[in-house]
N, CA, C and O atoms as a Tripos MOL2 file, in Angstrom:
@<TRIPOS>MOLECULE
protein
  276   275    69     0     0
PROTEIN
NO_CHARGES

@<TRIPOS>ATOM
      1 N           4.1300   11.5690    0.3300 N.3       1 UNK1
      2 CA          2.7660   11.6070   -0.1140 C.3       1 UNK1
      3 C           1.9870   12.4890    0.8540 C.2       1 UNK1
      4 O           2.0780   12.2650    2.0610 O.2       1 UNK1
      5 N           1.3050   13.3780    0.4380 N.am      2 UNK2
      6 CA          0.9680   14.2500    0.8330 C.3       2 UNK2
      7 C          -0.9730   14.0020    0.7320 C.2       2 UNK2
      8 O          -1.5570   13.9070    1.8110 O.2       2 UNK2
      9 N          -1.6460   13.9350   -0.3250 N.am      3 UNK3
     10 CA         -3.0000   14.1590   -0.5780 C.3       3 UNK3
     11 C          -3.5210   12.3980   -1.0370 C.2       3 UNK3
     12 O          -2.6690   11.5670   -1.3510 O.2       3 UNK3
     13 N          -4.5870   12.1600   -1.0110 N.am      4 UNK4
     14 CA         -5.2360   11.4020   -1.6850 C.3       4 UNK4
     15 C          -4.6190   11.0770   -3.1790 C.2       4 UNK4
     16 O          -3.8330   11.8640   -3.7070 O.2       4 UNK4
     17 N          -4.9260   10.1790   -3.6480 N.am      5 UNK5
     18 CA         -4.1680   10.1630   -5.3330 C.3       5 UNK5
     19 C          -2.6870    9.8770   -5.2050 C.2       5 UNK5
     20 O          -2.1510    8.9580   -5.8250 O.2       5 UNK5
     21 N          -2.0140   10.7220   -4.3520 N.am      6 UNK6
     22 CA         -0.5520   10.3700   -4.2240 C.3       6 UNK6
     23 C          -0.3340    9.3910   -4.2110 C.2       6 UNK6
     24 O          -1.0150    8.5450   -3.6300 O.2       6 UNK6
     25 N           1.2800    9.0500   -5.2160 N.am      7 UNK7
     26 CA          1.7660    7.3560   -5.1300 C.3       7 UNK7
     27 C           3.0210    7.4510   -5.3810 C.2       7 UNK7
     28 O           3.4730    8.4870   -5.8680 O.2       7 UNK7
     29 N           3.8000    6.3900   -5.0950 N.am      8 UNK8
     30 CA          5.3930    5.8910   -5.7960 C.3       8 UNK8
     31 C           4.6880    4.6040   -6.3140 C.2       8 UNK8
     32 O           3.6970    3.9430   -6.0020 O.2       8 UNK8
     33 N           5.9470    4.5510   -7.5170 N.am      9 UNK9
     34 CA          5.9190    3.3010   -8.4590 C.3       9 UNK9
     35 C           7.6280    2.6560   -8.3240 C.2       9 UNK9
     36 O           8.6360    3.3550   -8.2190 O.2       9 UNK9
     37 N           7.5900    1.6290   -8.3510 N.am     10 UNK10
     38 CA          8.7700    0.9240   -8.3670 C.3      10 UNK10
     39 C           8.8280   -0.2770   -9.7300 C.2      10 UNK10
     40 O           7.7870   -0.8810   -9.9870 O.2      10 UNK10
     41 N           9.6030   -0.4500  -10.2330 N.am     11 UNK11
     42 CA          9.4610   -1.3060  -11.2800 C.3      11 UNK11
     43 C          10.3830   -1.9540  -11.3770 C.2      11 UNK11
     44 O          11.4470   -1.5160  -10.9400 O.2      11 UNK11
     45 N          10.3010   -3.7090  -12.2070 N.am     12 UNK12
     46 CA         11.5040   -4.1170  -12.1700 C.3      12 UNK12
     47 C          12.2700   -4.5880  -10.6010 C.2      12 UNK12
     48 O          13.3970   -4.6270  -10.1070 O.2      12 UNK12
     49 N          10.8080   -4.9080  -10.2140 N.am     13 UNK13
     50 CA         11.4500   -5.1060   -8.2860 C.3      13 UNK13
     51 C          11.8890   -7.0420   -8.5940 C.2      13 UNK13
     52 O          11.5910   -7.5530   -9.6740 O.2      13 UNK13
     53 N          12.5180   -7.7760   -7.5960 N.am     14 UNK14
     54 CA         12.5860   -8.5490   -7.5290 C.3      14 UNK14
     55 C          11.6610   -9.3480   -6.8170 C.2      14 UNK14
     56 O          11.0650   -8.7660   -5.9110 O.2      14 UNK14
     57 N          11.3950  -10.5490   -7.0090 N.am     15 UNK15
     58 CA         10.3460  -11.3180   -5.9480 C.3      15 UNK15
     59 C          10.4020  -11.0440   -4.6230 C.2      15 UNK15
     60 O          11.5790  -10.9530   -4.2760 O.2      15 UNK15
     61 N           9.4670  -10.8320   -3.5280 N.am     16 UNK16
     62 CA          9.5120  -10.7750   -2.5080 C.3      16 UNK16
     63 C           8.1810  -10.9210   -1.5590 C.2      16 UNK16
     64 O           7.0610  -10.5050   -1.8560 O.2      16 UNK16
     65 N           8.5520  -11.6080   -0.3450 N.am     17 UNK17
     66 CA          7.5720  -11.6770    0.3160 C.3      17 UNK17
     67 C           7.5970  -10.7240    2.1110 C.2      17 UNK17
     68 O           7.3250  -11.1040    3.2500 O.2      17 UNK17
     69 N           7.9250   -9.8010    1.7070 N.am     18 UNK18
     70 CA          8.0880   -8.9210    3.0160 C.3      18 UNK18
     71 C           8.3030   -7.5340    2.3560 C.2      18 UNK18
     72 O           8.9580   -7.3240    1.3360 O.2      18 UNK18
     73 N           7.5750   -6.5340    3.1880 N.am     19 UNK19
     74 CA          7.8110   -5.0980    2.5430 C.3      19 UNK19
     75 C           7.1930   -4.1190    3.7760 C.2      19 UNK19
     76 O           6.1340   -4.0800    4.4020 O.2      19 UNK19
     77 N           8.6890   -3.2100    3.7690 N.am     20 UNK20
     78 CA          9.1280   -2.4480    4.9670 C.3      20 UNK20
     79 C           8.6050   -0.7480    4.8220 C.2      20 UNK20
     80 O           9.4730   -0.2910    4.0780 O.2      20 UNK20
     81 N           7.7810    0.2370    5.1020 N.am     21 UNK21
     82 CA          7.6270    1.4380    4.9380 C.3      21 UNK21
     83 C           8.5440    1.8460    5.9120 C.2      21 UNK21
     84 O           8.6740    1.0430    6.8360 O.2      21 UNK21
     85 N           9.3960    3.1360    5.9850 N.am     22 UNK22
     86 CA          9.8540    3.6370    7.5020 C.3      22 UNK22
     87 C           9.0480    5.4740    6.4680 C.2      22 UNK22
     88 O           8.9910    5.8270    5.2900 O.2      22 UNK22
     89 N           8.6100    6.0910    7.8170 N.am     23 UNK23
     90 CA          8.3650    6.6160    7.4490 C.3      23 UNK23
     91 C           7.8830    8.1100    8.7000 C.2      23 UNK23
     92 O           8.3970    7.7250    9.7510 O.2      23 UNK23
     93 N           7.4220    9.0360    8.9010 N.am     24 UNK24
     94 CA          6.9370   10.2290    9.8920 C.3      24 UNK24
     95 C           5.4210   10.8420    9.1840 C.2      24 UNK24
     96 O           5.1770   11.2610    8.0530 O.2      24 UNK24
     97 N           4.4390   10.6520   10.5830 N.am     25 UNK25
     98 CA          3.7000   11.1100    9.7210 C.3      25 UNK25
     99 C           2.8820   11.8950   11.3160 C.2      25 UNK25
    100 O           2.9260   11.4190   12.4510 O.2      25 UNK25
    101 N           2.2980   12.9960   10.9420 N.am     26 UNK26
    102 CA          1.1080   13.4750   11.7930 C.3      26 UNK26
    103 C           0.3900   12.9820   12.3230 C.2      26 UNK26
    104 O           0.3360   13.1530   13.5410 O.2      26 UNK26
    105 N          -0.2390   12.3890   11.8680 N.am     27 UNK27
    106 CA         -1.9980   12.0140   11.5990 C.3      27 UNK27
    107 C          -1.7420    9.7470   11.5490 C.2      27 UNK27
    108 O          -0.5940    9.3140   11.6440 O.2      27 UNK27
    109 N          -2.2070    9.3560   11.4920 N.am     28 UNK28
    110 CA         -2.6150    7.7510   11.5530 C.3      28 UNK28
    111 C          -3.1600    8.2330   10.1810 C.2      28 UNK28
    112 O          -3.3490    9.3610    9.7240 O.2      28 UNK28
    113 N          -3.4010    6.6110    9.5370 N.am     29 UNK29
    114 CA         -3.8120    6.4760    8.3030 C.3      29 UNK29
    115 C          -3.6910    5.3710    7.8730 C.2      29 UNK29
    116 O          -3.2980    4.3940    8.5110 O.2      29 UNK29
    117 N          -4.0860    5.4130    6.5020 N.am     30 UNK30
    118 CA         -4.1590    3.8010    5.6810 C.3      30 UNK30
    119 C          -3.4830    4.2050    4.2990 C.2      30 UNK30
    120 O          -3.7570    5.2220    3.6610 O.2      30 UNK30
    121 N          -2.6020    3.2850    3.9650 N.am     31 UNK31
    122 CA         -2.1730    3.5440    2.3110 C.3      31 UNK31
    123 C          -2.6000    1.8680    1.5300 C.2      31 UNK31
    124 O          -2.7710    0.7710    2.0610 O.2      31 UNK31
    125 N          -2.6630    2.3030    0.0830 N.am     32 UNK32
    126 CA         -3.2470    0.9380   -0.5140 C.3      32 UNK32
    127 C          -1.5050    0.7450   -1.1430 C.2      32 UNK32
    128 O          -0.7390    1.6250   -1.5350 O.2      32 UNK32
    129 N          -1.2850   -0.7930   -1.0400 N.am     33 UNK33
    130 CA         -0.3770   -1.6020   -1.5960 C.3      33 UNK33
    131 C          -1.0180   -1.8340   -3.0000 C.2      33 UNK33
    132 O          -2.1910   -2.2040   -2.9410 O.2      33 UNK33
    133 N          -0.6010   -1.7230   -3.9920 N.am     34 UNK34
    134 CA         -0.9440   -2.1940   -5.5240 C.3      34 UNK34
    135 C           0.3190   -2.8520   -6.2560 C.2      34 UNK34
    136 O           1.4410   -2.3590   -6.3760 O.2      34 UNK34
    137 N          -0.2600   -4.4040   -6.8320 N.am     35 UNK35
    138 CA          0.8960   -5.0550   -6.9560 C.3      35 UNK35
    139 C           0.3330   -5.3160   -8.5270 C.2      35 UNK35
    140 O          -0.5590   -6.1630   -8.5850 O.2      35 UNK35
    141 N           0.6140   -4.8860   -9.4220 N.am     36 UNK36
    142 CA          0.9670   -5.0490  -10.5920 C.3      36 UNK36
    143 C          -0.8090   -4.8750  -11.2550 C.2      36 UNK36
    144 O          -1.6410   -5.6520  -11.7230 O.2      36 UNK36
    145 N          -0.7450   -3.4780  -10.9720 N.am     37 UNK37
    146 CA         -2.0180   -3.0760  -10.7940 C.3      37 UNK37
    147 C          -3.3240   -2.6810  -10.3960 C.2      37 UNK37
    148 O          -4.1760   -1.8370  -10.6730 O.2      37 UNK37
    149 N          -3.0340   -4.0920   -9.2710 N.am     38 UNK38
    150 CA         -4.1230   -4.2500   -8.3560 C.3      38 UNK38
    151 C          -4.2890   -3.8100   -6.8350 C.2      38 UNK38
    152 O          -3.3380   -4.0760   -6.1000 O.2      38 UNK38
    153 N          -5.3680   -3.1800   -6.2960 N.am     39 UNK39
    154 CA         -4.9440   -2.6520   -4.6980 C.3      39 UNK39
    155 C          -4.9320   -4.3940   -4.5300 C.2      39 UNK39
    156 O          -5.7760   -5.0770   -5.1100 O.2      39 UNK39
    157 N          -4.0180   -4.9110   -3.7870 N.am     40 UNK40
    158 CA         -4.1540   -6.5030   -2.6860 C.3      40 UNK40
    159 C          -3.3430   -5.5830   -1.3620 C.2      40 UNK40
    160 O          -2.9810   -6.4990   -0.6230 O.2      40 UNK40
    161 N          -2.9620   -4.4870   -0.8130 N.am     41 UNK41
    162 CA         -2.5790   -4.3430    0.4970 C.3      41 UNK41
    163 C          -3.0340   -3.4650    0.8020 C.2      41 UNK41
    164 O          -3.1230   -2.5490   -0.0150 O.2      41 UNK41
    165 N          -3.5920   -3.2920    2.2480 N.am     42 UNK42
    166 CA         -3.9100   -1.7940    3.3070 C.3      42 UNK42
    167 C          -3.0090   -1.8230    3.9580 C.2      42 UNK42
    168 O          -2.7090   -2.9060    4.4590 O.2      42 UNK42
    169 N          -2.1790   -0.6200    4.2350 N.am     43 UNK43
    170 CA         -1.1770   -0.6820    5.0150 C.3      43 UNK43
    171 C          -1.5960    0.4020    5.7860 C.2      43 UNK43
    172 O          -1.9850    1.5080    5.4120 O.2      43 UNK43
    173 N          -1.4230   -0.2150    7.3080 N.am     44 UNK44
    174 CA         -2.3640    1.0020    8.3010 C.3      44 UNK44
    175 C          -1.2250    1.3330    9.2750 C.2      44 UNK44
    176 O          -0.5210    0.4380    9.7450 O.2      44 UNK44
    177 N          -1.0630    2.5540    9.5540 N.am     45 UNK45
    178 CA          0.2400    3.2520    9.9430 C.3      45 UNK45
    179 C          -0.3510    4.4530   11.1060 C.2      45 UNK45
    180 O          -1.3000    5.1980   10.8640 O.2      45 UNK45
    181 N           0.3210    4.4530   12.2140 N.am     46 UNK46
    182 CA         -0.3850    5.2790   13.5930 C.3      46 UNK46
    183 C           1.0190    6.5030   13.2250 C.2      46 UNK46
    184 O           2.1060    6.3610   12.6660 O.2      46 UNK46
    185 N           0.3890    7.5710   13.7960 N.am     47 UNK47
    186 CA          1.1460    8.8900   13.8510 C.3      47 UNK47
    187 C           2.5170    8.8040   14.5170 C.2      47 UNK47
    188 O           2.6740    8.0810   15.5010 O.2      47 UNK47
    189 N           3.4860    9.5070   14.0140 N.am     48 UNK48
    190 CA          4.9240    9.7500   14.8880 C.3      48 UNK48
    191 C           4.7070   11.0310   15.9310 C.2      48 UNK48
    192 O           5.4010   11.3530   16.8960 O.2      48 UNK48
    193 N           3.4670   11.6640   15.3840 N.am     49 UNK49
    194 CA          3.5880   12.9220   16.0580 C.3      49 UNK49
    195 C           4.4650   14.1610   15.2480 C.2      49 UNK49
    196 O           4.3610   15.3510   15.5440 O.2      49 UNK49
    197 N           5.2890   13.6570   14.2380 N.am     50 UNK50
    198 CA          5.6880   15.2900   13.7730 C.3      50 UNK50
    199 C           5.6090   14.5240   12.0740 C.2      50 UNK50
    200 O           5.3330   13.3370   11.9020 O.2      50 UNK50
    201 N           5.8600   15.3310   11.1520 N.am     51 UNK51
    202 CA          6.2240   15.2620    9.6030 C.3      51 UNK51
    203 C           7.7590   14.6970    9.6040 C.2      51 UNK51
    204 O           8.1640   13.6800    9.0410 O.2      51 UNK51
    205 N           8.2750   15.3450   10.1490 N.am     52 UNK52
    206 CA          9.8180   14.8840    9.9460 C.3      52 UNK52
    207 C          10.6550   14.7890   11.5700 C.2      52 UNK52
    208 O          10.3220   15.3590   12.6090 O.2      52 UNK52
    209 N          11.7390   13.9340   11.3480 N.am     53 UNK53
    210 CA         12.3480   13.7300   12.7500 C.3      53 UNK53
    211 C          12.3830   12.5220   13.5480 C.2      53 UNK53
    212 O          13.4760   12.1740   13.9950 O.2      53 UNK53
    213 N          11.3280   11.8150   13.8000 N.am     54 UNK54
    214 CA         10.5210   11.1820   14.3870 C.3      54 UNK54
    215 C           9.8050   10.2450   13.8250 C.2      54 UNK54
    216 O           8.5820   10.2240   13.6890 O.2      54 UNK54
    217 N          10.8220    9.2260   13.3980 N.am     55 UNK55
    218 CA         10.1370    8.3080   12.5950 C.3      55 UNK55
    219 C           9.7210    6.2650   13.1950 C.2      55 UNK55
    220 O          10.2510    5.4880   13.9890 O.2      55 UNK55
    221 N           8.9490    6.2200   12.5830 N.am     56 UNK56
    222 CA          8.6170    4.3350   12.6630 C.3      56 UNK56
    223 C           8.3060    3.6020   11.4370 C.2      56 UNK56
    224 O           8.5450    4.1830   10.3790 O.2      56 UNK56
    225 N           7.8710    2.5600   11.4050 N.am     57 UNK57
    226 CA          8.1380    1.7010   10.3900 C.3      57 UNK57
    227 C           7.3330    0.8340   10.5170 C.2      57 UNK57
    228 O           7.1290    0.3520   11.6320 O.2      57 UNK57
    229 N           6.5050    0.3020    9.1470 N.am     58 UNK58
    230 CA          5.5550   -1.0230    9.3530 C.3      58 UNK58
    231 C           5.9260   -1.7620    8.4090 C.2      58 UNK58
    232 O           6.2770   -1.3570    7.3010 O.2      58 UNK58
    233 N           5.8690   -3.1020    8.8330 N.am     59 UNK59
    234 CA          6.6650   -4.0090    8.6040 C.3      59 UNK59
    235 C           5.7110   -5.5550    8.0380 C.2      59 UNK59
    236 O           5.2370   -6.0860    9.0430 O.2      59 UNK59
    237 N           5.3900   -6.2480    6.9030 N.am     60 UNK60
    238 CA          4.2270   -6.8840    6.7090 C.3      60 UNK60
    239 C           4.2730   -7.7660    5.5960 C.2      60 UNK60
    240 O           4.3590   -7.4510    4.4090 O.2      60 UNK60
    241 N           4.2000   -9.0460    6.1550 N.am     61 UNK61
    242 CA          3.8610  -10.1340    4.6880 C.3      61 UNK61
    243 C           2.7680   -9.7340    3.6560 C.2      61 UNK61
    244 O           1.5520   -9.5760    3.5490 O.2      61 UNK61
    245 N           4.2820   -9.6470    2.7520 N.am     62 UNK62
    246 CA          3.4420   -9.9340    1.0710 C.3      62 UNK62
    247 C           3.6690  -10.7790   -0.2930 C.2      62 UNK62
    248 O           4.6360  -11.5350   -0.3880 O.2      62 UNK62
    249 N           2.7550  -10.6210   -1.3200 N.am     63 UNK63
    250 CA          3.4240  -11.6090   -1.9070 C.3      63 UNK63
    251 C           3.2020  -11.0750   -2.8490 C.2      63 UNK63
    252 O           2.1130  -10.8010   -3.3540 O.2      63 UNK63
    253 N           5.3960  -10.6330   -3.5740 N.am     64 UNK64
    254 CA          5.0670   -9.1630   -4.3370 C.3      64 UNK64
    255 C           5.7620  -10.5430   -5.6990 C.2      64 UNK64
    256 O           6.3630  -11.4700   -5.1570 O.2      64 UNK64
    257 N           5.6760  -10.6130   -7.0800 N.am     65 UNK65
    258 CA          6.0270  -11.5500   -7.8160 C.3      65 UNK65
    259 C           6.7850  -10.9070   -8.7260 C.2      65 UNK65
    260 O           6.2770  -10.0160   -9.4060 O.2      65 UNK65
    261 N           8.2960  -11.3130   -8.8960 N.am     66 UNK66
    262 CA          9.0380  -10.6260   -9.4370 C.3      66 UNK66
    263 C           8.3090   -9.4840  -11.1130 C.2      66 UNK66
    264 O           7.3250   -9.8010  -11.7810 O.2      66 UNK66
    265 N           8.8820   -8.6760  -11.2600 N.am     67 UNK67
    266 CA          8.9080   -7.8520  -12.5370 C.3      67 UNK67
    267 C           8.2080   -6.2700  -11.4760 C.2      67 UNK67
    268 O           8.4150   -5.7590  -10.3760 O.2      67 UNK67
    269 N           7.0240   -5.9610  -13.0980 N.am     68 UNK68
    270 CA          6.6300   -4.7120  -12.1230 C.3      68 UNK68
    271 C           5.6910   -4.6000  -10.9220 C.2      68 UNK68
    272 O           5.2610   -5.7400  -10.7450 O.2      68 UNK68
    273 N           5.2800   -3.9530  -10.2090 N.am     69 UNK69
    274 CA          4.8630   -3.6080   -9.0250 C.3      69 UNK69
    275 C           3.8400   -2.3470   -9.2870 C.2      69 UNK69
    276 O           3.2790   -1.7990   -8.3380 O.2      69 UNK69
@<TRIPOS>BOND
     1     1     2 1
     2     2     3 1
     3     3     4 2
     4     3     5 am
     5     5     6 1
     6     6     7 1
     7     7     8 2
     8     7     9 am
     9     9    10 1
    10    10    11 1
    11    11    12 2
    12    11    13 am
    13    13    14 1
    14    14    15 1
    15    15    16 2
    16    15    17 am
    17    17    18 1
    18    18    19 1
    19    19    20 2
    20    19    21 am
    21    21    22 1
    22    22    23 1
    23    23    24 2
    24    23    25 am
    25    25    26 1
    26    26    27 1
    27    27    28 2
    28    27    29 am
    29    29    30 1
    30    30    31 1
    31    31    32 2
    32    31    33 am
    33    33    34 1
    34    34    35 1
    35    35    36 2
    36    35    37 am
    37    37    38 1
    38    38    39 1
    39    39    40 2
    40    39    41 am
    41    41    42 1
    42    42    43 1
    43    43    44 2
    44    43    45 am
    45    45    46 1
    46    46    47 1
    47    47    48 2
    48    47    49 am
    49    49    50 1
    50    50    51 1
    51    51    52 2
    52    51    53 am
    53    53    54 1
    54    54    55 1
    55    55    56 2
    56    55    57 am
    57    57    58 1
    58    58    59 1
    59    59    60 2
    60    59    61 am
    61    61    62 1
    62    62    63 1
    63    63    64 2
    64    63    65 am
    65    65    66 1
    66    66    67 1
    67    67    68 2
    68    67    69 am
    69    69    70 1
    70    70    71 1
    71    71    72 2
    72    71    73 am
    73    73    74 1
    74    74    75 1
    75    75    76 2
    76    75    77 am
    77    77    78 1
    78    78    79 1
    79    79    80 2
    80    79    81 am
    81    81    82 1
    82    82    83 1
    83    83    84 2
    84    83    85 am
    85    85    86 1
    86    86    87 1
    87    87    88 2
    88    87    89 am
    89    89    90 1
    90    90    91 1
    91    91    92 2
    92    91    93 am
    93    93    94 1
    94    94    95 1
    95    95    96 2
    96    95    97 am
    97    97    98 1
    98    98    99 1
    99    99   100 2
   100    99   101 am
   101   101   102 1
   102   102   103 1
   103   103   104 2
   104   103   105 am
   105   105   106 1
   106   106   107 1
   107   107   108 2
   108   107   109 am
   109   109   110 1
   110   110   111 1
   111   111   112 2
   112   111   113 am
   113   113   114 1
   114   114   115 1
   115   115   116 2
   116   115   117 am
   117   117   118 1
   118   118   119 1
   119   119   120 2
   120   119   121 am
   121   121   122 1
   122   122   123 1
   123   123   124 2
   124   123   125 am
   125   125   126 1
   126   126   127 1
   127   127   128 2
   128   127   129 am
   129   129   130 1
   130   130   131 1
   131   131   132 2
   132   131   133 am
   133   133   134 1
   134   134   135 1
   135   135   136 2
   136   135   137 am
   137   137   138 1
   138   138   139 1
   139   139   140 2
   140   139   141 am
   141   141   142 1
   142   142   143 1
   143   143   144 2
   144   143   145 am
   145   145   146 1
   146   146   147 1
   147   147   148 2
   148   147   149 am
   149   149   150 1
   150   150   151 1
   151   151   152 2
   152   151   153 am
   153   153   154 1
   154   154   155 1
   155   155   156 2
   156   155   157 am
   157   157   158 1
   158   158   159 1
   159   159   160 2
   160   159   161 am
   161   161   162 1
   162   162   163 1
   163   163   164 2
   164   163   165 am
   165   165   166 1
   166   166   167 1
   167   167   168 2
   168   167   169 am
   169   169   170 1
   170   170   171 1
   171   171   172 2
   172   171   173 am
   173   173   174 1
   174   174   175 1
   175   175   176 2
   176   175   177 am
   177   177   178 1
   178   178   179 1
   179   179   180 2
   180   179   181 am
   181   181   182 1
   182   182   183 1
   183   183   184 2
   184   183   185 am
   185   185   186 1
   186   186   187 1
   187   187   188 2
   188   187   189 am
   189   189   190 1
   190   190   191 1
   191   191   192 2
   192   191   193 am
   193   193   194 1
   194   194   195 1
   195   195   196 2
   196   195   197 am
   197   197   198 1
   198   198   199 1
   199   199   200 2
   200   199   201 am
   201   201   202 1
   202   202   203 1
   203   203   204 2
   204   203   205 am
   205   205   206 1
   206   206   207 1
   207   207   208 2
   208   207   209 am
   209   209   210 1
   210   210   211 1
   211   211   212 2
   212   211   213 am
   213   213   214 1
   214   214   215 1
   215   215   216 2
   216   215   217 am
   217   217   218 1
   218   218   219 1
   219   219   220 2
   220   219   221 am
   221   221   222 1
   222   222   223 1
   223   223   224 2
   224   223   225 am
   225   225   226 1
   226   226   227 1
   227   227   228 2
   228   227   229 am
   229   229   230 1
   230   230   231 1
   231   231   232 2
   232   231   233 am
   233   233   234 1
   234   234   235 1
   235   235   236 2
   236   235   237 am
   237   237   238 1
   238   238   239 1
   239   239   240 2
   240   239   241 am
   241   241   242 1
   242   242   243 1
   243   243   244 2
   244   243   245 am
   245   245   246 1
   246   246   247 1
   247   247   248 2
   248   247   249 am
   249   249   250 1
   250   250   251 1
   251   251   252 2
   252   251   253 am
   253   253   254 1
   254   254   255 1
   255   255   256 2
   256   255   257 am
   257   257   258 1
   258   258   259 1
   259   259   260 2
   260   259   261 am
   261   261   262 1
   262   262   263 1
   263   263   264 2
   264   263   265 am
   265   265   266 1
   266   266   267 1
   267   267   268 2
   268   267   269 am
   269   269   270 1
   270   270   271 1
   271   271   272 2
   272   271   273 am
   273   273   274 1
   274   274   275 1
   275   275   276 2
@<TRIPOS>SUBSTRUCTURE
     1 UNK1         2 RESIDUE 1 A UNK
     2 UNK2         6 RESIDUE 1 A UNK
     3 UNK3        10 RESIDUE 1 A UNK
     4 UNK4        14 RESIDUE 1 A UNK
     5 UNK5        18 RESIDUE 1 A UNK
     6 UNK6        22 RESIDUE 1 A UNK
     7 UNK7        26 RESIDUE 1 A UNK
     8 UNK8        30 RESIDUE 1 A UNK
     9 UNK9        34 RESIDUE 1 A UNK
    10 UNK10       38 RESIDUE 1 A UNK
    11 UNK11       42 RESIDUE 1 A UNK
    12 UNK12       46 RESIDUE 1 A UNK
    13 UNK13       50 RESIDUE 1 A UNK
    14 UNK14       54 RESIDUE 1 A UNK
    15 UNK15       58 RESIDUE 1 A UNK
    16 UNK16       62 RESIDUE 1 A UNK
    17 UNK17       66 RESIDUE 1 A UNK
    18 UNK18       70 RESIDUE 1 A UNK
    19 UNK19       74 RESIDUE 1 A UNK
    20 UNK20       78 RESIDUE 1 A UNK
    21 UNK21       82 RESIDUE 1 A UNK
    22 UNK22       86 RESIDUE 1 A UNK
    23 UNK23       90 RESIDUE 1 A UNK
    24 UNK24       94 RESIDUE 1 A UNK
    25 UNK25       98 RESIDUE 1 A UNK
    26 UNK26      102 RESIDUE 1 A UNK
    27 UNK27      106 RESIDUE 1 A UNK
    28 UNK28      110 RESIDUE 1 A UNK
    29 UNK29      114 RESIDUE 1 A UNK
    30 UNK30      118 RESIDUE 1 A UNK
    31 UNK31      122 RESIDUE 1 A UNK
    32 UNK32      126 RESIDUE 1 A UNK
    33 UNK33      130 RESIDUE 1 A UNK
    34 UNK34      134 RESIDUE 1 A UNK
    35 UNK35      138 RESIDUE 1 A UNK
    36 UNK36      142 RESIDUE 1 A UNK
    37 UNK37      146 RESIDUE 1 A UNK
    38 UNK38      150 RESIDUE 1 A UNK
    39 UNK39      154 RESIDUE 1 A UNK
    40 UNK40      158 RESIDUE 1 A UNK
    41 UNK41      162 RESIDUE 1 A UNK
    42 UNK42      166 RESIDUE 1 A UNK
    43 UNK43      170 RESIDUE 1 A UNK
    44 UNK44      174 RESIDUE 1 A UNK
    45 UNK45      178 RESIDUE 1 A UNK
    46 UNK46      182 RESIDUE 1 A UNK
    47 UNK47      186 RESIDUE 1 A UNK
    48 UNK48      190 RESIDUE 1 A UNK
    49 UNK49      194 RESIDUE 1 A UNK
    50 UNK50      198 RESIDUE 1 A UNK
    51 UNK51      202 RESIDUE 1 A UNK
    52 UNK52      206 RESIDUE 1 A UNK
    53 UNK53      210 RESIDUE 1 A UNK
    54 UNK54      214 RESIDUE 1 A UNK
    55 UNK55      218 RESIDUE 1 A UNK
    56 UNK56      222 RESIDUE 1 A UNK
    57 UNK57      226 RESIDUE 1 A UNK
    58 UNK58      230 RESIDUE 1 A UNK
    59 UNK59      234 RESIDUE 1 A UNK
    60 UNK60      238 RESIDUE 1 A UNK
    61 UNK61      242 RESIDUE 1 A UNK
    62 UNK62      246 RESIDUE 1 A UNK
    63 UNK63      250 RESIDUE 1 A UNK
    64 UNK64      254 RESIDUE 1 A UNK
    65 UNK65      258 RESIDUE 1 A UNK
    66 UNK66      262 RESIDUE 1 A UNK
    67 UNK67      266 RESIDUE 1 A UNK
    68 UNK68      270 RESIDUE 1 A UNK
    69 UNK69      274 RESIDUE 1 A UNK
């Protein structure tokens, strides 16, 4: 994800209450969690320092209810 607007969709997920990003990013930031429609997560993520290479991971109770996402 690159711009504002950007998203993945997953569907057909199973129930779960934990959900893992790993990911590299420049810049710090916030992404919205949307669970079957709705924003219910901010997921706030600090810089690796490069785009690629150099990655971390945030890690965070949720409460995702089986089907779509």
């Amino acid at each position: 994800m690159y711009q504002q607007g950007d998203s993945l969709t997953f569907s057909g997920v199973p129930q779960s209450n934990y959900f893992v990003i790993r990911y590299a990013s420049e810049r710090s930031g916030k992404i919205g969690l949307f669970v079957n429609g709705q924003r219910s997560y901010d997921i706030e993520f600090d810089s690796t320092g490069s785009w690629v290479g150099t990655y971390n991971k945030v890690e965070m109770r949720v409460d995702i209810p089986e089907g779509l996402m």
